[in-house]
N, C-alpha and C positions, 0 to 999 in steps of 0.2 A: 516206663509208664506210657499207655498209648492212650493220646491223642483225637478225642470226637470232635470231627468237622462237621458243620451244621451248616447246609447250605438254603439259603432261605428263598431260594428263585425257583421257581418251578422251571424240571425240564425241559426242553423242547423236544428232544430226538428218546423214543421210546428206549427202556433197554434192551438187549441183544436177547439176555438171558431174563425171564421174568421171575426169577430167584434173587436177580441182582438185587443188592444191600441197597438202600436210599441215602446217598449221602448230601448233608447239609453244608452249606459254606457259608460263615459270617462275612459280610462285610460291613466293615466299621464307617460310619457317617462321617463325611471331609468334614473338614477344619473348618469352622466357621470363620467370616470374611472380617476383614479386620476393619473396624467401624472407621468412618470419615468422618475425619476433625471437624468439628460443629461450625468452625469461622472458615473452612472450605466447602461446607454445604450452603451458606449463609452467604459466600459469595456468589455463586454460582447461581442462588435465588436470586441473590439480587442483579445480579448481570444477564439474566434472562427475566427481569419484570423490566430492567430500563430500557434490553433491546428487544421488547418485545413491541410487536407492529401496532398494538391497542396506543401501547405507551407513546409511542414516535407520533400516532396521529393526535394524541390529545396535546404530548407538546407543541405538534405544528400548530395545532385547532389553534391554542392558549396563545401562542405566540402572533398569530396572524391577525386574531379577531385585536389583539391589546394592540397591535403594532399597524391598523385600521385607524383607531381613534386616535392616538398618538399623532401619527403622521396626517390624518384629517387637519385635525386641528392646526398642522403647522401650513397645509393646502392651505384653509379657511383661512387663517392669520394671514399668510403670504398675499390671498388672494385680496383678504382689507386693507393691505397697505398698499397695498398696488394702487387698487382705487382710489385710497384718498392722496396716493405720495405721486410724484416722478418716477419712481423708481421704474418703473414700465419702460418708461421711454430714454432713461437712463441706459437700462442694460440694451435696449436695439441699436442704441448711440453704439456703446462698447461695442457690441455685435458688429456693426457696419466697418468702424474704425478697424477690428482686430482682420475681418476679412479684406481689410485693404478700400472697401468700396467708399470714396467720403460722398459721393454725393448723397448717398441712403442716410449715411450719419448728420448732414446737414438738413436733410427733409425732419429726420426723425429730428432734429435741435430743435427748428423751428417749431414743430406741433409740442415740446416741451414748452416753449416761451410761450406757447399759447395756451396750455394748460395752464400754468403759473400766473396768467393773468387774468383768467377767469374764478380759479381760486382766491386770489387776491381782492378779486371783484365781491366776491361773495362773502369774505370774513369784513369787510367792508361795511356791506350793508348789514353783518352782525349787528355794527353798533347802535344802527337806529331802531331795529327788531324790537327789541323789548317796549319800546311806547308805540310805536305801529302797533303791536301785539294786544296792548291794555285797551288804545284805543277801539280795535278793531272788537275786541271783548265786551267793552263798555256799550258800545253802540251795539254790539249784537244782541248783548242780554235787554237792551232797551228795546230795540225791535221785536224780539222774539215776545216782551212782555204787554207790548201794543198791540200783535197781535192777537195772543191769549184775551185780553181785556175786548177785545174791538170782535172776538168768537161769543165772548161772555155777552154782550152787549145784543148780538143778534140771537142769539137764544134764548136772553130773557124779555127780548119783545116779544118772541116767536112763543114759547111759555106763559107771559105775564108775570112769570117768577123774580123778584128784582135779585135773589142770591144766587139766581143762577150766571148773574156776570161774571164770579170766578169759580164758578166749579169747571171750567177748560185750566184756568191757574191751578187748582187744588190738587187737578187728576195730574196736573204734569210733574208737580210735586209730590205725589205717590208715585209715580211711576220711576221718578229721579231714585226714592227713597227705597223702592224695589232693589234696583240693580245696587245702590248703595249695599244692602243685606245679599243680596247673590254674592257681590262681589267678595263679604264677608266670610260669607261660606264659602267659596273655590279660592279663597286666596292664600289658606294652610297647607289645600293637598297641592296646589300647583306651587308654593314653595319646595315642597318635598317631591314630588315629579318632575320639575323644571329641569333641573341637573340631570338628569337620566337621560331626560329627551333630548337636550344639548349632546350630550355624550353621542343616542341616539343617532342624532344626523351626521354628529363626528365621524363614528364608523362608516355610516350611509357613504358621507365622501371618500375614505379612504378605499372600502370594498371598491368603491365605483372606479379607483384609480389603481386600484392595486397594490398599493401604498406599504406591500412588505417584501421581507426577502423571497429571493425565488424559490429555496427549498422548502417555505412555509406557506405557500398559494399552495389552491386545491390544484391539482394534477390536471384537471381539465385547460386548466389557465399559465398552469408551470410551465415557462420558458423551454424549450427542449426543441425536438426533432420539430421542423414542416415552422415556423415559428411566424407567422408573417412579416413583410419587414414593414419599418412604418418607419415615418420621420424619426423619432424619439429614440428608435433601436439602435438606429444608423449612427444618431451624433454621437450614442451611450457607447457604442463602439469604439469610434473615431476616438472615444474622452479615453476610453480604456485599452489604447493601442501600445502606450510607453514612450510617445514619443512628446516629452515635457511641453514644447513651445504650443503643439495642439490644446494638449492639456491645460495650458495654463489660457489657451484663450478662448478656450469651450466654456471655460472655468468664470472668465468674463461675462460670456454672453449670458450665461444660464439659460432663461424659457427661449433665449433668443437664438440659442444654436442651431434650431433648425435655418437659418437664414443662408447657412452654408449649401443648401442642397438645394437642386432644383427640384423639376416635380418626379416621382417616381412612376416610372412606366413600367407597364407590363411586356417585357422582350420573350414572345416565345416560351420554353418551359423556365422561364424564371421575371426579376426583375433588373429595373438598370437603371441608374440617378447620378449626376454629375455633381461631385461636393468640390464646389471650390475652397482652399485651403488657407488658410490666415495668412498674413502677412508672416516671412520667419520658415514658415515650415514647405519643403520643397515635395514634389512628387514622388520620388524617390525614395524618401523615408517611410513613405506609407506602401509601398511599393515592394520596400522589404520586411515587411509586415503581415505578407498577405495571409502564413499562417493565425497570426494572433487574431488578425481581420476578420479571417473566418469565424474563428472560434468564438468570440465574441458575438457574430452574429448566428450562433448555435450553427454554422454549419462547418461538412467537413472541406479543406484547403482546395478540394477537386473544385469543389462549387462553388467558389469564386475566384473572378475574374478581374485583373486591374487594368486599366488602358488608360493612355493620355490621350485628349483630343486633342485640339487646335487649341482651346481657349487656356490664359497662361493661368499656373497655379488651380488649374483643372484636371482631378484623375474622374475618371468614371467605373465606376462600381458595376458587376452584372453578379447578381445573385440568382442562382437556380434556388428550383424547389428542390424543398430536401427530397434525396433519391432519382431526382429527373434525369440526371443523365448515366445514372446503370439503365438504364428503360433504352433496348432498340429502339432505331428508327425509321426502323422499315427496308422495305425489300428497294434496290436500284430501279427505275424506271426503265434498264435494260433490258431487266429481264420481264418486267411485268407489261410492257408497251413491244410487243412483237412486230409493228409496225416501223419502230423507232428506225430513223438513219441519223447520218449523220456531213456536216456540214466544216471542212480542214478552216476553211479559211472564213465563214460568217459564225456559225456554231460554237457552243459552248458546251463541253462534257458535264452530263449531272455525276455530280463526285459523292455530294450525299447534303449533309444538311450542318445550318451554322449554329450556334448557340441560342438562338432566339428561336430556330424551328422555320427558318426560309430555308429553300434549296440553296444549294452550292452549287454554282456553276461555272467552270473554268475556259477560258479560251486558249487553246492549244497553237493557234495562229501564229508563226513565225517565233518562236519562245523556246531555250532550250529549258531542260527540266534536271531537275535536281531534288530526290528525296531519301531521307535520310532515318536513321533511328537504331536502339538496338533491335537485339536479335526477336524475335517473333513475337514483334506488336503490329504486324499488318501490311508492312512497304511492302512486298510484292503485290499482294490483293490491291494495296491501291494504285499501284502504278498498273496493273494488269486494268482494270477498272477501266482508264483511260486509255491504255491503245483498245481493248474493246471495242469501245464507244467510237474512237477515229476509224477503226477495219469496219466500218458500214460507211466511209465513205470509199468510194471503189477506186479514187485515184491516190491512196495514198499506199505506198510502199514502205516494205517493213526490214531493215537487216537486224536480227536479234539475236543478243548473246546470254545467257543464261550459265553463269560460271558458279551456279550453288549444284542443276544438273539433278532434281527429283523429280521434274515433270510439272510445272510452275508454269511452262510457256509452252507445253507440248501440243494444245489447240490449235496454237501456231502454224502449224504443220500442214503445209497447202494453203498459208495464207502468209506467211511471210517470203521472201526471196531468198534469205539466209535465214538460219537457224541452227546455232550451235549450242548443245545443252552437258556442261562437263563443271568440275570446280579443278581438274589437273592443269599444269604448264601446258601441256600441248594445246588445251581448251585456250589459255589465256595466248597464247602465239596464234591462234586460226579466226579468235576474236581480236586482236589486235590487228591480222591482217585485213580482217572484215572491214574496221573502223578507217584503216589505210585506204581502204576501195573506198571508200566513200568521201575520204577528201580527194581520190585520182575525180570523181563524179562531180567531185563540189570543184573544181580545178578548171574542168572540162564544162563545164555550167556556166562558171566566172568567164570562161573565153569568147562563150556564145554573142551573137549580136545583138546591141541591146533592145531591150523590149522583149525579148524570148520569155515565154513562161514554160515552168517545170513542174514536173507532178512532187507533191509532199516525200518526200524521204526521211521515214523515222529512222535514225538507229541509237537502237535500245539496247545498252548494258546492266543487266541485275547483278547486284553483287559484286560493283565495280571495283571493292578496296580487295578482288582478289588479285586484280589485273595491276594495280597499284604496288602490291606486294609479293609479284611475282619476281621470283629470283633470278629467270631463264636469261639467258643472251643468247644473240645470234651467230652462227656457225660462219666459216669460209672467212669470206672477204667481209663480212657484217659483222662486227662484235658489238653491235650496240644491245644493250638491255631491253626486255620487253616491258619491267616493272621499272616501279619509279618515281620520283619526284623533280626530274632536272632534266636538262636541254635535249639528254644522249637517250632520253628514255621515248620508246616506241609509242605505246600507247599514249599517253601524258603528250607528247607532241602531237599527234593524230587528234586528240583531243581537242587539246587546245588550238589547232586550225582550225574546226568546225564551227569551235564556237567563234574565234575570229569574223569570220566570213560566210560562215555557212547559212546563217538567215536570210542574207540576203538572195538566195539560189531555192529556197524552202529545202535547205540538207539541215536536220536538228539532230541532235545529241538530246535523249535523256539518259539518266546515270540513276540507280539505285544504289544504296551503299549502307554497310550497316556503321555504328558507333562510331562515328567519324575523329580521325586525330590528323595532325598535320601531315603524317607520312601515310597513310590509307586515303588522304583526302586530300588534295596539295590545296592551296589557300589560290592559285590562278582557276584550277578546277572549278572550284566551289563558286567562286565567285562573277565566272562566266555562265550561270544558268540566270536565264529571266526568271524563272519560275523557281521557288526552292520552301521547300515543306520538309517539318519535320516529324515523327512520332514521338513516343518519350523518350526521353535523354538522361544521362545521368548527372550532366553538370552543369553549368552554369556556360562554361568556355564551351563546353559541346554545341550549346545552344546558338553561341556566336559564331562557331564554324559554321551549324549548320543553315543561321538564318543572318547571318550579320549581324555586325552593333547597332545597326540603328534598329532595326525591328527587334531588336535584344530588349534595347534603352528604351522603345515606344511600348513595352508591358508586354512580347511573345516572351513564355517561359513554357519551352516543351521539357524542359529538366524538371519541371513541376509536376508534369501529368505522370499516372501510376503506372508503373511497367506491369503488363499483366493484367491491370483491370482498364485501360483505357486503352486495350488496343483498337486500332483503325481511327483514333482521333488525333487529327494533325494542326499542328499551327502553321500557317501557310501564309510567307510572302510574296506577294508576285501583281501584278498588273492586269493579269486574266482574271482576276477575281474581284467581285464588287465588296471592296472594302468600307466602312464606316467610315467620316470624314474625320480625316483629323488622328488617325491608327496607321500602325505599316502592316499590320499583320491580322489574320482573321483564324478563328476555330475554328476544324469543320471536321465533324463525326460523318467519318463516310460510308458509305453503304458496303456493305459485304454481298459480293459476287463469287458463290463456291464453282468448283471446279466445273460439276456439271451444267449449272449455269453459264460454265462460258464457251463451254464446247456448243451449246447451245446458239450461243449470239455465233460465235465463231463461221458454223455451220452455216448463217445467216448470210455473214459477212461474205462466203466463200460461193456461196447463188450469187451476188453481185458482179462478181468477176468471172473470167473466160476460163480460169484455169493457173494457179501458178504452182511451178514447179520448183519445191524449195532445196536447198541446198545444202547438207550438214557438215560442210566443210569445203573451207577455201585454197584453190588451188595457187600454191606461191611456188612452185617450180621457176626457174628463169628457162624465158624461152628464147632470149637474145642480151648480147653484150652491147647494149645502148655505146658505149666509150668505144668500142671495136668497131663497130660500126658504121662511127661518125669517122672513125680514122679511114674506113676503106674507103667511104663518100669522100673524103677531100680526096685522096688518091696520091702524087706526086705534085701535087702543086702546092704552093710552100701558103698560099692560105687560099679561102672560099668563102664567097658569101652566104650568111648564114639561110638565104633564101635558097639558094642552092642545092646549102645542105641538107635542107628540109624536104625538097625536092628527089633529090638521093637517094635519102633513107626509106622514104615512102614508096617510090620506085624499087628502092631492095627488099622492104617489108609493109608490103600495105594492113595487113593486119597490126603490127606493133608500131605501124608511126602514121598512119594515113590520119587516123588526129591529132596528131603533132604541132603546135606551135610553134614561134619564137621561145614561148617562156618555158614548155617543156625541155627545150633543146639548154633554153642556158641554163634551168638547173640542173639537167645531167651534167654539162660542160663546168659550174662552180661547184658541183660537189667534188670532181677529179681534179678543181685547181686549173682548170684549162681556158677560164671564162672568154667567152666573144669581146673582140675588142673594134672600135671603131676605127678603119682605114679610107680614105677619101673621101669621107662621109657616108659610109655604109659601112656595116656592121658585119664583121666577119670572123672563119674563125680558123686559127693558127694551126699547121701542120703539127710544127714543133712542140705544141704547147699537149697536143692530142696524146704523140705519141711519147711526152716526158711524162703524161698522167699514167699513160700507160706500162711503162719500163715501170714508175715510182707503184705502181699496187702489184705489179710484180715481185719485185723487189721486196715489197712488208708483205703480201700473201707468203715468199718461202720463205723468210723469218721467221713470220709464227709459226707456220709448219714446223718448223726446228725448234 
């Protein structure tokens, strides 16, 4: 049996043959859809009527305008008790008491015993009121009717008419009789309006105060972003911080808790108010709070700020406006004042600007420097920033180590005397020996006569926890380490004598260094820089390597700022910078100086000078055996005075001793164990002793060789 397919589509593509047969193809109609359960349609309506946006405003509208009158009414009520009660000066009492202060509490006592007895005074004279009252009635309606009669009397001489004596009495009685019938007629509908219009001014008061939750205010008014701060917000915060003993005595004060705060000022792109804190509750607790702090006062943890001042159970609040500090702050006056120079020793470097929107300026005068953070939130730029701003003054000298080595200090280049840029061992041995040359400088400084002045000598290490964590040791007769944390380590000593000694000669140390721990960072290090700034941090303890406990404990917390969005803003200890009284430590969002811009200043700095010729690595060849040397100057005589000696060597090597001391001589002579001893009362120094230093590093020189 064959088979007619019926195809009901019209072709598209013509036939080949136009004899071809027309064939039709049925296609059958899909399955109809299988219907939805009437109580899943039915939800679905109803879960898109209640969340819909109509719906949500009219419950806001409903809630807000009922929760106006509501809360009016308890305004109004509070507000009548107030007036006729103590309770006003009741809760200030609390209020003064809880913040500790009595003598406010005793003022506020007093003006209560003074209210109490003027009240007293006045339910008093309640008791005679009612016959004052009749009489005063009596005698008025008498008066009032003497003179209607004594009107009547001159109007009816004036007339001749004798009845016109009381038509003044008659008319005043019709007109009494009037208002009697008005009063008549308005006194039904103003029964039945009266209520409304009470209600009325209910809400009046509530709208006026806001009087409902924050997700049922109109959105113009809704609590949220930009929120201004005001008394009321601050204590609302304070109350809803978590920390009980606040809460329970905010809870005292009620209208009176603003009594905590002083007045609110405008600092810069935000504000700043000093709450002092009830009896009970310590700085610290609110302090570790600063998230919720925020939150509470609608903003995000970046945008506020906690500090203790001077004054005790005082922190101080600095609230930004919302978004003010994503917003630069503009270009460095480096680069925008081409005139600009710069002053080592009276001058101040503009670093950038503080929380409040003054400049930041730092004094680099006799200070070593120390700053810190992780990885690429800004410490080069900001430490570049500042020698910048010092290379316009012309007498200050630069030896620079650069152990990251992408070209960070490469402007440098004809303006420092050293300049080494690598992150390899070798790098950190040719910077170590740099740092070495500058205490032989600061050595040779210290021996000068006094009163000698010397030009500034920076040396700058970036990236110093490489130098720290350098594995290297020395060859030959030096096995000492070039990394390090302890006595034997190269750099870590070098260091630590600059900062010793070296401010007083103007030889400074600054140090860049990223994420600081105790083995990258030694805790003598860190704590020999005057000056020490951090970026963001990731801890708590980080914060305290990098800034101390105490500016830890006085509210710096760079473990708080955002890694990533708050780079180039530092919290900064130090003495060169004008801090707030009563704070250790200041914010300061510093200006961003890009490359070109410093090749620029650089270029500047490099017309003030003659010419210098910089150096990419330090020559540590030995060019004499100091111990050999001293043994051929004594010669055969079994000891020599050390002035002698001195003498001697300079005469055999005026280039390597002709600055020679007493003190260079004895520390060659105590590091071989050879030390000058005192004979006759001069100071001399032992053949024997020379040449048993000299057999003994022979001796451990071909050991270790084996």
């Amino acid at each position: 049996m064959s088979e007619n397919v019926i195809n009901l589509h019209k072709a598209t593509d013509p036939p080949a043959d136009g004899a071809a047969p027309t064939v039709l193809t049925v296609v059958p109609d899909p399955a109809p859809a299988r219907p939805v359960p009437l109580w899943v349609r039915s939800g679905r309506t109803l879960k898109s009527a209640v969340t819909h946006e109509s719906t949500r405003a009219t419950v806001r509208a409903a809630t807000r305008h009922s929760l106006y009158t509501l809360n009016g009414g308890r305004i109004v009520a509070r507000r009548a008790w107030d007036g006729r009660t103590g309770s006003r000066y009741e809760r200030m009492i609390r209020a003064a008491e809880a913040a500790g202060n009595l003598e406010a509490a005793q003022e506020w006592e007093e003006r209560l015993q003074r209210f109490r007895a003027a009240r007293h005074h006045r339910r008093m004279d309640l008791l005679h009121s009612p016959v004052d009252a009749a009489k005063g009635v009596g005698v008025g309606a008498g008066m009032s009717i003497g003179v209607l009669v004594a009107l009547g009397v001159v109007m009816a001489l004036n007339t001749g008419e004798v009845r016109d004596v009381v038509t003044p009495l008659s008319a005043t009685v019709d007109f009494i009789a009037t208002l009697i019938r008005i009063v008549q007629v308005v006194w039904g509908p103003a029964l039945s309006i009266g209520p409304f219009l009470a209600l009325l001014a209910l809400w009046s008061v509530g709208r006026k105060q806001h009087a409902a939750p924050n997700w049922a205010l109109p959105a113009n008014v809704r609590s949220g972003e930009g929120e201004p701060i005001t008394p009321s917000i601050v204590v609302k915060a304070l109350r809803d911080l978590g920390v009980s003993a606040l809460a329970r005595a905010i809870k005292e004060m009620g209208d009176a808790g603003a009594s905590m705060l002083g007045p609110i000022r405008i600092a810069g792109c935000g504000v700043e108010v000093d709450v002092t804190l009830p009896s009970g509750v310590s700085t610290n607790e609110v302090q570790a709070k600063r998230r919720k702090l925020a939150e509470n006062l609608s903003r995000h943890e970046h945008e506020v700020f906690i500090t203790i001042p001077q004054a005790a159970r005082t922190v101080r609040l600095w609230v930004a406006d919302s978004g003010a500090l994503d917003e630069p702050i503009g270009p460095s006056p480096l680069v925008t004042d081409e005139t600009m120079t710069a002053d080592y020793t009276k001058g101040k470097a503009p670093w950038g600007q503080d929380l409040r929107g003054d400049a930041a300026a730092l004094s680099l005068y006799q200070r070593h420097l120390l700053i810190t953070g992780l990885s690429n939130q800004g410490k080069t730029v900001a430490l570049r920033s500042l020698a910048l701003w010092l290379s316009l003054d012309r007498s200050v000298q630069f030896l620079m180590g650069d152990l990251k080595g992408v070209g960070d200090w490469k402007m440098f280049d004809g303006l420092a005397t050293t300049l080494i840029q690598g992150p390899t061992d070798e790098h950190v041995i040719q910077v170590t020996e740099m740092v070495e040359g500058a205490v032989d400088e600061m050595n040779r400084r210290i021996q000068a006569p006094p009163g000698t002045t010397f030009p500034p000598l920076i040396v700058l290490v970036d990236e110093a926890q490489v130098a720290f964590m350098c594995p290297a040791k020395g060859t030959g007769k030096d096995k000492r380490p070039y990394g390090g944390a302890k006595a034997d380590s190269r750099y870590f000593m070098a260091v630590r004598k600059i900062h010793n000694q070296g401010r007083a000669v103007n030889v400074l140390m600054w140090q860049g260094t990223q994420d600081p721990t105790n083995e990258n960072l030694p805790k003598l290090v860190r704590e020999g820089a005057h000056t020490r700034a951090s970026l963001a941090l990731g801890t708590e303890s980080q914060a305290r390597m990098a800034l101390g406990d105490k500016a830890v404990d006085g509210g710096a917390a760079p473990n708080l700022l955002r890694p990533g969005l708050d780079q180039g803003t530092l919290v900064v200890a130090s003495s060169g910078i004008d801090i707030p009284a009563g704070q250790s430590s200041i914010t300061v969002r510093t200006h961003y100086v890009d490359d070109d811009a410093a090749e620029a200043i650089t270029d500047r700095a490099k017309a003030l000078r003659d010419g210098v010729t910089t150096l990419h690595a330090v020559d540590s060849s030995p060019e004499h055996d100091s111990l050999a040397d001293i043994a051929a100057a004594i010669g055969d005589a079994p000891r020599v005075r050390t002035k002698d000696v001195l003498a001697r060597l300079a005469a055999r090597n005026a280039t390597a001793y002709g600055d020679w001391s007493f003190l260079n001589l004895k520390r060659a002579l105590d590091d071989a164990d050879a030390s000058p001893y005192k004979s006759d009362g001069v100071m001399v120094v032992s053949r024997d002793r020379v040449l048993r230093a000299l057999t003994n590093r022979d001796e451990t020189g071909s050991a270790s060789a084996e």
